[in-house]
Structure formats: structure tokens, C-alpha cells
N, C-alpha and C positions, 0 to 999 in steps of 0.2 A: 504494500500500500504506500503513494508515494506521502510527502511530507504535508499538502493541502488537496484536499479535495473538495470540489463544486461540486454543489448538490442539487443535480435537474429535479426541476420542480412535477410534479403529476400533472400531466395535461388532461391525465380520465382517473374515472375512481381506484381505489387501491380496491383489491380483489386478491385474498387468496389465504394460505395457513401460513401464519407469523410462527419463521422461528425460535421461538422463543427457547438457550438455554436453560439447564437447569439451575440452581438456585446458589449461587456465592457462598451465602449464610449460611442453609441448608448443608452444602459439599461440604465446607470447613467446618462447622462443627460435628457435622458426621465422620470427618475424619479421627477426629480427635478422639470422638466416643468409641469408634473402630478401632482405635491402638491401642484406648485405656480396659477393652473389652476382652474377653479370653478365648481368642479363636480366628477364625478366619470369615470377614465379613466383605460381600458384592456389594458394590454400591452403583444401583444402575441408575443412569441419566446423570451423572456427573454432571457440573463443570468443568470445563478447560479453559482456562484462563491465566493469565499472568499469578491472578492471587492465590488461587487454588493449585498452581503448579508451584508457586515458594512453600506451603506447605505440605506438600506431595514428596518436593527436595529435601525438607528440612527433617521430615519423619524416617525417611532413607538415611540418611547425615546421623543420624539417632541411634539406627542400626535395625527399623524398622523392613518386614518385607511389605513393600509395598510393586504391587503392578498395575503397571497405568495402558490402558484401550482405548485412546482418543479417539479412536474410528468407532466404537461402539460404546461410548462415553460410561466406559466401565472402568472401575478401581477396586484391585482385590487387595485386601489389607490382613494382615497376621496382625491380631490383636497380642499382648502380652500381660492382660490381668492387669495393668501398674507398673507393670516393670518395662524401665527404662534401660535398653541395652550398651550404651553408652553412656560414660561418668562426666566426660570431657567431650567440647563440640564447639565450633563457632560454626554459626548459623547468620544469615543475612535475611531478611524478611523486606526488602524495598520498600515499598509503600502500601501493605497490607497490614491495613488495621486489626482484622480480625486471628490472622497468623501472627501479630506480634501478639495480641494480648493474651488469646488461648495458649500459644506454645510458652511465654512466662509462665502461666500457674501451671501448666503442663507439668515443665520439666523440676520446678518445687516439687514434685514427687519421688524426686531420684533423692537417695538418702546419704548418699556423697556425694553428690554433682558439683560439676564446676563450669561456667558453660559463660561464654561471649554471644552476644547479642547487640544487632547492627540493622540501622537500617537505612533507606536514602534521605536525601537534606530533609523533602517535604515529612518523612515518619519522625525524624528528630525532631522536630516539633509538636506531633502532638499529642494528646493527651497521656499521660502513663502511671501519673505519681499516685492516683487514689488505688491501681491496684499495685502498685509496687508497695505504698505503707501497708496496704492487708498483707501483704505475701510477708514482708519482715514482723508483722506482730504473730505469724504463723513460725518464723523460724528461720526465715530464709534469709542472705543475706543480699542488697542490692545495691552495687558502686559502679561508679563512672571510672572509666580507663586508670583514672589518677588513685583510686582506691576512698574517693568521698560518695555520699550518698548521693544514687542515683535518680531523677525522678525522670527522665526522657532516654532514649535512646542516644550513643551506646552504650554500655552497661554491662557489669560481669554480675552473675549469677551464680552464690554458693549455698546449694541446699543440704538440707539436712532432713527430708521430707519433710510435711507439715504436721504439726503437732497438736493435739487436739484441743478445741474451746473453740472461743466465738469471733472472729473477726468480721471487723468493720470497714466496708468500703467506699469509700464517696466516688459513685458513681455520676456525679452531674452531669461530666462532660462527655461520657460515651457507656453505654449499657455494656457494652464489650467486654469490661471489666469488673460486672457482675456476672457474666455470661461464662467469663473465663474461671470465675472463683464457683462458680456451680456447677463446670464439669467435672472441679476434680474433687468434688464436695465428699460424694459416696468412698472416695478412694482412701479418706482419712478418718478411720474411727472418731467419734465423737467430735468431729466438726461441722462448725454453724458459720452460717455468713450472714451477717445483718448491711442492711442497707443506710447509708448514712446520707440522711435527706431526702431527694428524692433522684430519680434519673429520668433519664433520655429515651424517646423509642421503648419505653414497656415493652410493645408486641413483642421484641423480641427476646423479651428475658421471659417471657410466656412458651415461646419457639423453644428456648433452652430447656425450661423445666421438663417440656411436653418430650423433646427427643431424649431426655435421661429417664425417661418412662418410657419411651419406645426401647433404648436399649438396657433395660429390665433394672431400673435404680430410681422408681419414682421420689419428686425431691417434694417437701410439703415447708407451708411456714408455719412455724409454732413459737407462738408469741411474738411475731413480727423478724424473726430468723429464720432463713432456709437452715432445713437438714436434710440427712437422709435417713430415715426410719430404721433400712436393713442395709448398712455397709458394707462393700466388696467390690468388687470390680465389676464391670459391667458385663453383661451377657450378650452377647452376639445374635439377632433378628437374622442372622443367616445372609441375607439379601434388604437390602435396605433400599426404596425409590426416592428419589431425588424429584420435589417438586420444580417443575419450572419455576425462573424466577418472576415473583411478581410484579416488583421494580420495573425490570426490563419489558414485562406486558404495557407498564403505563403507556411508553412510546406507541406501542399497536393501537391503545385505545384512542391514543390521541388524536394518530395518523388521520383517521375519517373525517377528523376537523377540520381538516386543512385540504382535502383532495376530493368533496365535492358531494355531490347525489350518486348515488347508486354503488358506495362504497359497501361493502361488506370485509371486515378481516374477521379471520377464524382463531382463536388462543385457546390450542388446545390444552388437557392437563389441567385450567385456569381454576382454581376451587375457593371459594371463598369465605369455605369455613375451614380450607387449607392451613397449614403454619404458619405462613409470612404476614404479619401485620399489613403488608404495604398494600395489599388488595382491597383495604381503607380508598386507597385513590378510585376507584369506582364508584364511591360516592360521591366524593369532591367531580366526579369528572360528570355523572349524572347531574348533581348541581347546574354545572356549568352548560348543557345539553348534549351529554353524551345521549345515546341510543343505545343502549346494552339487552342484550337476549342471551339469559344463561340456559345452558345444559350439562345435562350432565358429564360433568369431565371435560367441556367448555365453555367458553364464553364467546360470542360473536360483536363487535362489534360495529354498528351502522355507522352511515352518514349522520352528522351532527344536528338534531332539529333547531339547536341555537349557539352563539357563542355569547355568553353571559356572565359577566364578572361578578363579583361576591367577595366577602369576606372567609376567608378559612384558616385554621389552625390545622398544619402537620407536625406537630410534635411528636406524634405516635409513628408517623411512618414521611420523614421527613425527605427519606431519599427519593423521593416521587416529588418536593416542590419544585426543581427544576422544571420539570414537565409543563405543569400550569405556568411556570414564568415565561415559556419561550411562546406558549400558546399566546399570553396575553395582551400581547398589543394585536389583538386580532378581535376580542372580544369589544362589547359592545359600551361598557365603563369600565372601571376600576376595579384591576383583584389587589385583595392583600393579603397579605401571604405569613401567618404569625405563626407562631411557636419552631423558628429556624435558628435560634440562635449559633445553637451547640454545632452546623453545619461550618460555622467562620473554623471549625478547627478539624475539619476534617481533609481528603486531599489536597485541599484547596481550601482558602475562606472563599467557599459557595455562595454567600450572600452577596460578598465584592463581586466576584466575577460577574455570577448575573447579574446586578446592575452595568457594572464596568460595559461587557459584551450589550446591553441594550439601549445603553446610549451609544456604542458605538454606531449601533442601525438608527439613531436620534430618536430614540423612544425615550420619556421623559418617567424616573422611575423615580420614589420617597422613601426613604432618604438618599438621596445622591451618591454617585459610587462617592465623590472625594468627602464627603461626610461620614462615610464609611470608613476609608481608609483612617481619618482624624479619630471615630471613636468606635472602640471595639465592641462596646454594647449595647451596640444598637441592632435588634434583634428582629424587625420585622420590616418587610417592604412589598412597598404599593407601587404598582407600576399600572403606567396607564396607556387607552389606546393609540396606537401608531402608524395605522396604515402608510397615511399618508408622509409623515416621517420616512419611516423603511425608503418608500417608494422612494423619494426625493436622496436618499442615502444612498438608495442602490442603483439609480439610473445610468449610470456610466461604467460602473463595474461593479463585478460581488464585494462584497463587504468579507471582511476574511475575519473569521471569529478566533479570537485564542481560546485554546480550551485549558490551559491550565496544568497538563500532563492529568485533566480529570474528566474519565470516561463519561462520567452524567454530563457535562455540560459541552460533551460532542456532542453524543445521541440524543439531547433535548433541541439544539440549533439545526439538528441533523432534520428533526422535523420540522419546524418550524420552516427551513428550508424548501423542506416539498410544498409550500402553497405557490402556487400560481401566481405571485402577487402582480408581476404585469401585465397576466392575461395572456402573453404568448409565449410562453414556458421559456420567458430568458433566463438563464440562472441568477441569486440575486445575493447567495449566501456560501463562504466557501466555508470549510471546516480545517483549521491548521493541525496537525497533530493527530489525526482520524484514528493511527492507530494507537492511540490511547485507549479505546474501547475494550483493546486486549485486557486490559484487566477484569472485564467479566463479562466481556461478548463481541468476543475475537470476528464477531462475520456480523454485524450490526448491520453496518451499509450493505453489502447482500443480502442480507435478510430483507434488508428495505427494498432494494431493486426486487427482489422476487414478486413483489407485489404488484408492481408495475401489468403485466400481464396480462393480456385480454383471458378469458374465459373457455379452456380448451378441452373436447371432445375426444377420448382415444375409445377406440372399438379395438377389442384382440378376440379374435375366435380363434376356432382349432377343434379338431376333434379330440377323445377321448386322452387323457393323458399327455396331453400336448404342451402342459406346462403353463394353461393359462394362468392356473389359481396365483400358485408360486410367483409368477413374474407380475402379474396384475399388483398384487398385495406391496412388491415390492418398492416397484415404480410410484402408486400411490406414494408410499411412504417416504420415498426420492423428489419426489415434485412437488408434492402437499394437496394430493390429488382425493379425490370419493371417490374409495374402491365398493365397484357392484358384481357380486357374485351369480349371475343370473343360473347358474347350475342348483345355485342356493333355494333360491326361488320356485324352481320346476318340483325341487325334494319338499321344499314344504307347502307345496301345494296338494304330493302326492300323497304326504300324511295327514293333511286335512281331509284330502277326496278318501282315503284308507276310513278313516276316521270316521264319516260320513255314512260309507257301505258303499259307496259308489266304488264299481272298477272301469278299467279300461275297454270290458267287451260290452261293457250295457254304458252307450252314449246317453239315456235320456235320465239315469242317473248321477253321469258328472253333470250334465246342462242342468237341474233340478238342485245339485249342493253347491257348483259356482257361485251364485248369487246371492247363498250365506255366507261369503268368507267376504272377511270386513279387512281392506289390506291397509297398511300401515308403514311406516318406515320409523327403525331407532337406528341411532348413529353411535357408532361405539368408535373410538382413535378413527382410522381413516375409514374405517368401514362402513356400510350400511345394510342393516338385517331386516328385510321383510317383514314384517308383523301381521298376527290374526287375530284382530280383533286386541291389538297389543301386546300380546302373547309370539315371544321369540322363540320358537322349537329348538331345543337342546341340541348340540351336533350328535351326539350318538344316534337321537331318535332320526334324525337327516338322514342316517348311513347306517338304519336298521333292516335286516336281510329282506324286511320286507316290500321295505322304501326301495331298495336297490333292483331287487326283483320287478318294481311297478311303473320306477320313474320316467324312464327311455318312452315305456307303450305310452303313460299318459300325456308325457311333454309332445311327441307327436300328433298328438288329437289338436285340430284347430280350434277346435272350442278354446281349451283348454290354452294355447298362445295367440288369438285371441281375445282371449280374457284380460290376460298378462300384458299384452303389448303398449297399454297405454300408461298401466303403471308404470312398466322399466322405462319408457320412452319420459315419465314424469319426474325420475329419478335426477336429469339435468338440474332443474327447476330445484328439488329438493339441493343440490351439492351448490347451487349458485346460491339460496337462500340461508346455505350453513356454513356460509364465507371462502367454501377452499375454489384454491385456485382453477382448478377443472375436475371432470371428472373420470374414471378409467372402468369400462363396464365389459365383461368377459362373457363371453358366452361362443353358441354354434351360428347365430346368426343378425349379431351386432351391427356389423359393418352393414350387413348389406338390408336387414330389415329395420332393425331397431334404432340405430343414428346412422344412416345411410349419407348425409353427410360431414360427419362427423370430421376434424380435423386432420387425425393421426389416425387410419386405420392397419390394423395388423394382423394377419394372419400364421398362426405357430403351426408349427408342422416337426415330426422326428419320425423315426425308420420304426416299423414296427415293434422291434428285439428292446429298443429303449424304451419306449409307452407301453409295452409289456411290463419290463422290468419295474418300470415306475408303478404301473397299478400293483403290482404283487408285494413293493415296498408300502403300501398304502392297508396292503392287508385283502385285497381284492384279486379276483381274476377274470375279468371281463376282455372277453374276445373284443380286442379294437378294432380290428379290421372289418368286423361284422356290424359293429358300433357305428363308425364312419359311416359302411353302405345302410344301415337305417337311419340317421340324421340327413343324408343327401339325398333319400329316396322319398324320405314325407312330402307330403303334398304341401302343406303351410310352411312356409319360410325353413323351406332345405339348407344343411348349412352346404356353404360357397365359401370359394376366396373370392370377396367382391371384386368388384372392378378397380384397379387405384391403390388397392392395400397392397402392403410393403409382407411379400412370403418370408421370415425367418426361421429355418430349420436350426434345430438345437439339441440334435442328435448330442453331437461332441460339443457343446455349449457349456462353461458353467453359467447359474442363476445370474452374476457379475456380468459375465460378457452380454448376458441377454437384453439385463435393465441399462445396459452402455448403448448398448444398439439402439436400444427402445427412446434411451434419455436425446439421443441424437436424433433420432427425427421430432421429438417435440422443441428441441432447440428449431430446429427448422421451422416446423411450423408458428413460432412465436415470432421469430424472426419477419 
């Protein structure tokens, strides 16, 4: 990624499934609980990121086994009970807040440790000293290079593990360091952590409790101190999921705001009664006229019905005011934006920049960046609207935004970016430093181009064992596509007609239980499952010898795809209504009946001895050859390689080579 980048604005609506990483907070402190735990724990949906990768290094450096799958955003980790397998360690933490302050209380559990601790200019600053006094009234010792007491980074580290009783932490100026002293709470018989005053961002000292109860050390407060009831090490969940991050959703929700009518984005994963505090910004953004449709296991967001300024407090889930600030000189008065203070001390002082960065486009914000700069505590800001501003700023050229070396305030300009504002998609806003985002969403701006996207149609047929399932499923999950199983649909139609009495040799008992089946669509990840009457059929009962035995005679009855035809042909409509970028529907006769013009279509094909082999891996033994000539002999929509479709035979194919070939003609046709 070069060192600025221009952000072309959306000349049509954004359309399609936001990839949204998994979750910063979430990865890093499931790491921690993973090492402190006794065994070996999967952690699927990772982060990969700059922050998540220093403390990936630093648990390695430890003497931890740790393996990392950036391609299947998997990390397997060998917990050790507490036991720290290195005594001695210098470790570098750059400018990860949540790896410096979890690995301090961390490594207080080594019972002879001796450890260096480093981090870059912006981490030397800030916040450290409220958990460094708990960790030394625990036992441990904490000095700067010169051997005086340390209260910022760098700093040496001499443990003696921690020793039981009650320590007190003033957390004001970052939860992190409540967060840090509750994971290694359970690990020290008869230790308490009290809170001294109040802190920052709760939600996620709620995140913390809740994941030391996922991995089996529920933490409670008694008497206004965390404990832990039954002390030890933590138990290993086996497999651990990694929410997407919510933070990083704000930007999807916001994006609709900016790029028009007929926006749909899809944020799969998105739960709102999820871990992550920051899923709070849904409200703030409904306030404002977001357009929100949840489901289950997503969230969809529309085009905006307003842009509407207001008053708000994020104190609870701060790393989302960015968001609202880049939107607001778009809205229609004044936002203000209160409970930010504690943000002046984190990557960046976040409060300076965004104002700094919003007069630089001559939007007029309160209190003034250079009021700012004069006095540290001043904690809240009003910025008001700027169209016309921007415009006059940015007529001759983009305005180049510094970011700070801090990811939120790329990908918050990043959006704001995409609006239109001259009406002929001139670019207006450039981003310096873009790859900053690495620090917890390494493919931001792609993720953002993805969106970009008209609305795209793939048909794959094939006969029996040809590999649709597999490649369909995959692609879907490559593109951010609605995969349709129409083989799916034939089976549970044949256990509704089973079900009914009706068979395949008495026609005027299917045309008589047809027109009780009430059909439906639920969308599970990229999938979408038929329903009867809201009722999803089990896959066993799909691929019961009975189903298997009846499905072939009834799918060929016209009634019977007839019936069907205008459902799956509706199935478009549902995948553009449920935000993803297109759709990918399999079957014998896609291309050439059911989206006959469909964008991309494709036809699988392999040599008998393989689609053999494959159905017998399946548990099955159906004669394909004989399969084939009764799918092309039916009278109603035979299957064909239509006219136009692209043959790939995938005999000697792996799955890989397949969805390459596949991803290559959808590149074409977007193009």
C-alpha cells in the first residue's frame, strides 16, 4: 500500500458483505486466557493484525507454543496452567495498548521473573502507572532502565508472582488495566482487585469478566472487589470463536450514509447482545438515521432515511466516536460528541486530530483544535455542518488527511471520503499513512472497494457429483456471495411430498399437497435454506434412504419445478435484500432455466471414475451416468450446458484451482 491514498468516492450505492475482521479485544484477550489455561486451545476467526501479531511474538519470546493460520484466521495455542516458561525476556509491544497492559500482569505471575519491557514513542506515553502501583502493592517490582520507579514504558519487570489480598487500581484512564488485573485474578489464590474510582469503557471490563467465565474461572464482585470464587488456572473451551469486530462494523454502518439510495451492506457475525460494548454505536447511528435490519447472526445495513445531528455520550464505547465525527459535517446541525476525554491519551490524542483533520477540510468544530492543543481537559467536541466548507477546500485538489500513525482516524476519513461530494465522483479526500489500518484491519480499503460492485448472478450446474455443492459454498464464501442449494430444495420438497403420502406414480396426489407447502427462506452465514412453513429439515432427514430413493423421480415431475421455479428465480431478490454482494445458485438447470441471464454462468463437469468416487466418499452409490441421462431426458427444464456458460472439468482439479477459475470470471464480469 503506497504512503497516500485517494479515496474514489461511490458514484452508486454500496452493495454487498462487509468484511468485517474478527475482534482486536476479543483475539488479545483470548490469547492470554489461552496461555494462562491448561491445554491446547483453537481460536477460530482470529485477528491478524499488527497488535495481535506483537502479542502472538511476544507469547512465542515466553517460550509459549503458539501457531498462527493467517489464511484460515486460526491460532493454536498450548496453554501452561500459569506457568510461565521463560524467567528472563525482552519483549517490544509498539503501540499496542492492550499487549502492553495484559502481558505486565501477565508475566507478575512468573515467580522469579525478570523481564524488559519496550514500546514505541506514541506507547511511552501513555497511560501505565494505575496498573503498575497494583502490580507492586501485589509484589512485583516496577523500574525504568535507570532502576527508579517506573510509571510508563520502558521499564524492567521483577516478579515474585503475586501474593494474595486486595489490590487497588485507578483505572481512569484506560479499562485495560482493570482488564489486565482480572485475567490473572483466578491465577492467585486469594486475590481481589478493587476499583479505585471509576473507569473508562465498562463494556469492556464486562467483555473481560464474561471471557474468564467462558474459559471456566467465573470472576464475581463481593463487596465492591472482583474475585474469583474457585482458583486455578483456566480451563481450555477447546475451540474458542472470535466475534467480528464491532468497532470496525461502525464504518459498514456508516458507509450507507454517504453513498446514497438503494445501499444495502451485509455485517455478518454482527450480535448485539455479542461481547463488544461498541455495538452501542447502533444506537447512536439509528439516532442519527441509520436504517438497521437485524438477523440472526447479522445485521444489514440500508441507505440512510436522515443525517441528523444530536447530542451523544460515548464513554462506554468510545472507539466508535470517530465514526460520527467524520460523518458530521454532512448532517443537518450540530453533533456533540461527550464522554471522549480519556481518547486524548490513546494512539493519538483522538480528540486533537479530529478536530485538527476537520478544519483542515474548513469545517468549523468546538472547541478549536488550537484550544485543544492549549488545554488538555477539555473533553468534549461539537462540530458542525460543512458541506459547503469541504467543497470550497477541496475544489482544486484532495485535501490529504494525516492520520496520526492511528488506524480509526484513517478508516473514519476513509468514509467520509466515499460521499460524492461534487456530484461527479472527483476524488476530494486523500488518506496519508493508509497502512496504519494494519493495526486491526490490515485490508480496510479493500474491504471498502468490495463494495463498490454492481449486483452479480452466477448459475453452476452439473450433473450428479460434479462438484457443485463444494465449489458453490466456497466461492460464496470468497466473494461475499448467497449460496443457493437448489438440490436442497428438490430433497425437501421430496420429504414434505413423502410426508404428505403423495408419490411420484400418482401425479394428482403431488398437485393436491403442493399447495400446502408454505415456502420460506432462513439465511444462515452465506447460505440460504428453504423453509416449510418455517421449518428447516435436518440434513440427515434430506439424505434419508428414503429421500434418496424418491428425489431424482419427483424433481423431474413438472409440477413439481414448476412449482419451485418462481421461488428459486425469487431467491435474487431475497440475496439483494440481505445486503450481499451477489448471488451463487447450483443446480441441473440454473443457467439455462432458472437465471438464464444470469452474469457468470458455469457448467462442472469430471470423468465418471471421479463423481463415482466422490458419491461413495459421500456414503452413497448412485449410478451417475444413468443420473445424467434422467436429468437430460425430463421433459421440464433438462439439465444442459447452456449457451454462453464457461465448461470446467475438475477431474484432476483441487477445490482451490476450481474457486480461482470461478473467482476469474467474476472478476471479468464486474469489470
Amino acid at each position: 500500500m503506497s504512503d497516500v491514498r485517494v479515496i474514489q468516492p461511490f458514484r452508486g450505492p454500496a452493495r454487498g458483505l462487509a468484511r468485517i475482521p474478527g475482534s482486536k479485544s476479543v483475539t488479545n484477550r483470548a490469547l492470554i486466557l489461552a496461555a494462562l489455561a491448561d491445554g491446547e486451545t483453537i481460536l477460530e476467526g482470529a485477528l491478524f493484525s499488527r497488535d495481535t501479531r506483537i502479542l502472538v511474538a511476544a507469547l512465542q519470546e515466553l517460550g509459549f507454543s503458539v501457531d498462527a493460520d493467517e489464511s484460515a484466521c486460526r491460532i493454536k495455542l498450548v496453554g501452561l496452567g500459569g506457568r510461565i516458561p521463560k524467567a528472563k525476556a525482552k519483549l517490544h509491544v509498539g503501540n499496542a495498548g492492550t499487549a502492553a497492559r495484559f502481558l505486565t500482569a501477565f508475566l507478575c505471575l512468573h515467580p522469579s521473573g525478570d523481564y524488559e519491557i519496550d514500546g514505541d514513542a506514541a506507547m511511552r506515553t501513555r497511560p501505565m502507572a494505575g496498573l503498575l502501583r497494583a502490580l507492586e502493592s501485589a509484589g512485583a517490582k516496577c523500574l525504568t532502565p535507570g532502576g527508579s520507579p517506573a510509571d510508563s514504558f520502558p521499564l524492567r519487570l521483577i516478579t515474585c508472582g503475586l501474593v494474595s489480598g486486595e489490590v487497588s487500581c485507578d483505572a481512569s484512564s484506560s479499562s485495560q488495566m482493570l482488564s489486565a488485573l482480572l485475567m490473572v485474578a483466578p491465577l492467585a489464590s486469594g486475590f481481589s482487585v478493587r476499583l479505585s474510582g471509576t473507569t473508562v469503557s465498562e463494556p469492556f471490563v464486562e467483555m473481560t469478566a464474561k471471557m474468564c467465565a467462558h474459559f471456566g474461572r467465573p470472576l464475581i464482585q463481593s463487596h465492591g472487589a472482583w474475585i474469583c470464587s474457585q482458583p486455578g488456572a483456566y480451563r481450555t473451551p477447546c475451540i474458542y470463536a472470535i466475534e467480528p469486530d464491532a468497532t470496525a462494523a461502525s464504518y459498514f454502518i456508516a458507509l450507507p450514509a454517504v453513498t446514497g439510495k438503494e445501499s444495502r451492506v451485509r455485517l455478518a457475525g454482527y450480535d448485539v447482545s455479542g461481547l463488544q460494548g461498541d455495538t452501542a454505536f447502533a444506537t447512536v447511528a439509528r439516532a442519527c438515521g441509520a436504517s438497521l435490519h437485524e438477523e440472526t447472526g447479522a445485521l444489514i445495513a440500508h441507505s440512510w432515511t436522515a443525517l441528523r445531528g444530536g447530542d451523544f455520550n460515548f464513554n462506554a464505547f468510545s472507539d466508535t466516536f470517530l465514526t460520527v465525527a467524520a460523518l458530521a459535517p454532512l448532517f443537518d446541525k450540530p453533533v456533540t460528541l461527550r464522554g471522549i476525554g480519556h481518547t486524548r491519551h490513546q494512539e493519538t490524542d483522538r480528540v486533537l486530530a479530529m478536530a485538527t483533520e476537520l478544519e483542515r477540510l474548513g469545517v468549523r468544530v468546538e472547541p478549536s483544535a488550537q484550544s485543544l492543543r492549549i488545554d488538555q481537559s477539555l473533553d468534549t467536541l461539537t462540530i458542525h455542518p460543512g458541506r459547503e466548507a469541504m467543497l470550497a477546500a477541496s475544489r482544486k485538489a484532495p485535501v490529504a488527511i494525516h492520520t496520526y500513525e492511528d488506524h480509526r482516524v484513517a478508516m473514519s476519513f476513509g468514509i467520509l471520503g466515499s460521499y460524492n461530494l461534487h456530484g461527479n465522483g472527483q476524488p476530494w479526500i486523500s488518506i496519508q499513512d493508509p497502512a496504519c489500518t494494519g493495526k486491526t484491519f490490515p485490508h480496510f480499503f479493500e474491504a471498502l472497494e468490495q463494495l463498490r460492485g454492481s449486483f452479480l448472478r452466477i448459475a453452476v450446474d452439473g450433473g450428479a457429483a460434479s462438484g457443485k455443492s463444494s465449489t458453490s459454498r466456497a466461492v460464496a464464501a470468497a466473494h461475499g456471495l448467497m449460496h443457493v442449494d437448489t438440490g436442497a430444495h428438490y430433497r425437501s420438497i421430496t420429504r414434505a411430498l413423502l410426508s404428505a403420502s403423495a408419490t411420484p406414480d400418482n401425479t394428482r396426489s403431488v398437485i393436491a399437497a403442493l399447495p400446502t407447502l408454505q415456502l420460506g427462506t432462513k439465511i444462515t452465514g452465506h447460505s440460504a435454506q428453504l423453509t416449510l412453513s418455517g421449518w428447516v429439515p435436518m440434513a440427515a432427514e434430506l439424505r434419508s434412504p428414503e429421500v434418496n430413493a424418491a428425489v431424482s423421480r419427483f424433481a423431474a415431475m413438472s409440477e413439481v419445478r414448476h412449482f419451485l421455479f418462481e421461488y428459486q428465480r425469487s431467491q435474487v431478490s431475497v440475496a439483494q435484500a440481505a445486503g450481499f454482494s451477489g448471488i451463487i445458485m447450483e443446480g441441473r438447470d440454473i443457467g439455462s432455466v432458472i437465471m438464464p441471464d444470469a452474469e457468470v454462468r458455469i457448467f462442472l463437469e469430471a470423468d465418471v471414475d471421479a463423481r463415482t468416487a466422490r458419491r461413495a466418499a459421500e456414503g452413497q452409490s448412485d449410478a451417475v451416468l444413468s443420473r445424467d441421462q434422467q436429468d437430460a431426458s425430463r421433459i421440464t427444464a433438462p439439465m444442459v450446458c447452456a449457451d454462453g456458460a464457461t465448461r470446467i472439468d475438475n477431474t484432476s482439479l483441487s477445490l482451490l484451482e476450481v474457486v480461482e477459475k470461478v473467482g476469474l470470471l467474476i472478476a471479468q464480469a464486474r469489470s
